[in-house]
C-alpha positions as CSV (number, residue, x, y, z in Angstrom):
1,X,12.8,11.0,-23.6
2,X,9.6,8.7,-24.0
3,X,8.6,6.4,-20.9
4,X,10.0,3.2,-21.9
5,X,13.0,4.9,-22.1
6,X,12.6,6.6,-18.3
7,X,11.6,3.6,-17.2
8,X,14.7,1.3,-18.4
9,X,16.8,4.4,-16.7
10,X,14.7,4.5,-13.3
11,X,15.4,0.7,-13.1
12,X,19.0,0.3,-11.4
13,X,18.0,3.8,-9.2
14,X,17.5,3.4,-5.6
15,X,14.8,4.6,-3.7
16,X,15.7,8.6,-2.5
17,X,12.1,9.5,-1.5
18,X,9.8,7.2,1.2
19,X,6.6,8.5,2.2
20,X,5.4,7.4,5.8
21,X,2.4,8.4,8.2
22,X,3.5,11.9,7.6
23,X,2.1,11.9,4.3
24,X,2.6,13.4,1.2
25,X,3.3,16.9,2.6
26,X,6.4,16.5,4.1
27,X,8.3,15.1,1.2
28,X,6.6,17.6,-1.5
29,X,9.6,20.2,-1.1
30,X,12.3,17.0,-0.8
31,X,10.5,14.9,-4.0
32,X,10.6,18.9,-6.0
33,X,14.7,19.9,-4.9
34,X,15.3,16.1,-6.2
35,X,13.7,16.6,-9.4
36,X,15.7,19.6,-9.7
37,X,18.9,17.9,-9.3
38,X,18.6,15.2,-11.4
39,X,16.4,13.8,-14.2
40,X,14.4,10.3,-12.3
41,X,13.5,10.2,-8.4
42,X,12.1,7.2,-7.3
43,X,9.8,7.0,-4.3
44,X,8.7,4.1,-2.1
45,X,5.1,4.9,-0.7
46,X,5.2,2.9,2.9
47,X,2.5,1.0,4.1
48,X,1.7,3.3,6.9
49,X,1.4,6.2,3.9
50,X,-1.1,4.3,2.0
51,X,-4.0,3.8,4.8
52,X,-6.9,3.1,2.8
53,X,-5.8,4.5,-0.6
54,X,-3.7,2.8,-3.7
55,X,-0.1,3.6,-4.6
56,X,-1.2,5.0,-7.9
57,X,-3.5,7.5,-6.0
58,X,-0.7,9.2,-3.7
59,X,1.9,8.8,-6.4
60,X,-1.1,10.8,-9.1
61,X,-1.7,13.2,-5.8
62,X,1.9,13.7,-5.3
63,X,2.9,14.3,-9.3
64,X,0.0,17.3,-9.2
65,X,2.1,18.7,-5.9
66,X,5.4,18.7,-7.7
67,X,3.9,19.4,-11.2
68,X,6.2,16.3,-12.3
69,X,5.9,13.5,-14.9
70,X,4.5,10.0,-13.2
71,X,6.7,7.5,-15.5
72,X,5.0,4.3,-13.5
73,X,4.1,2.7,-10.6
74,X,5.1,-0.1,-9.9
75,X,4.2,-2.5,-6.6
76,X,4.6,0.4,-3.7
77,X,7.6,2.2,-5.7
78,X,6.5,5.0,-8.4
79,X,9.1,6.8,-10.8
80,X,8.8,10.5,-11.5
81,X,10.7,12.7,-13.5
């Protein structure tokens, strides 16, 4: 499935996955059993989660965790599958 293809898909999804001051650790194991379960997981990176770094770091940081696919970012939302 190419990206444009993800993306069109990911685009009526709701958000499963939010990542708060807790950071990226504790929704690693929750973002991985998702993507296990089903094809797209969006995630919504809250501003307390983003401190001093951009969406499109965490959301990089957290594909490398999962060993998942980054489709896009987009705003604070990112799309993995």
């Amino acid at each position: 499935m190419t990206d444009e293809e993800l993306r069109k898909q990911a685009h009526d999804l709701d958000v499963t996955v939010w990542v708060g001051k807790s950071g990226l650790e504790s929704v690693t194991n929750e973002l991985d059993d998702q993507l296990d379960d089903r094809d797209i997981v969006k995630v919504k990176f809250l501003r307390a989660a983003r401190g001093g770094t951009s969406t499109e770091e965490l959301a990089d940081d957290l594909a490398d965790r999962v060993d998942a696919h980054l489709v896009e970012t987009r705003g604070n939302t990112a799309v993995y599958h």
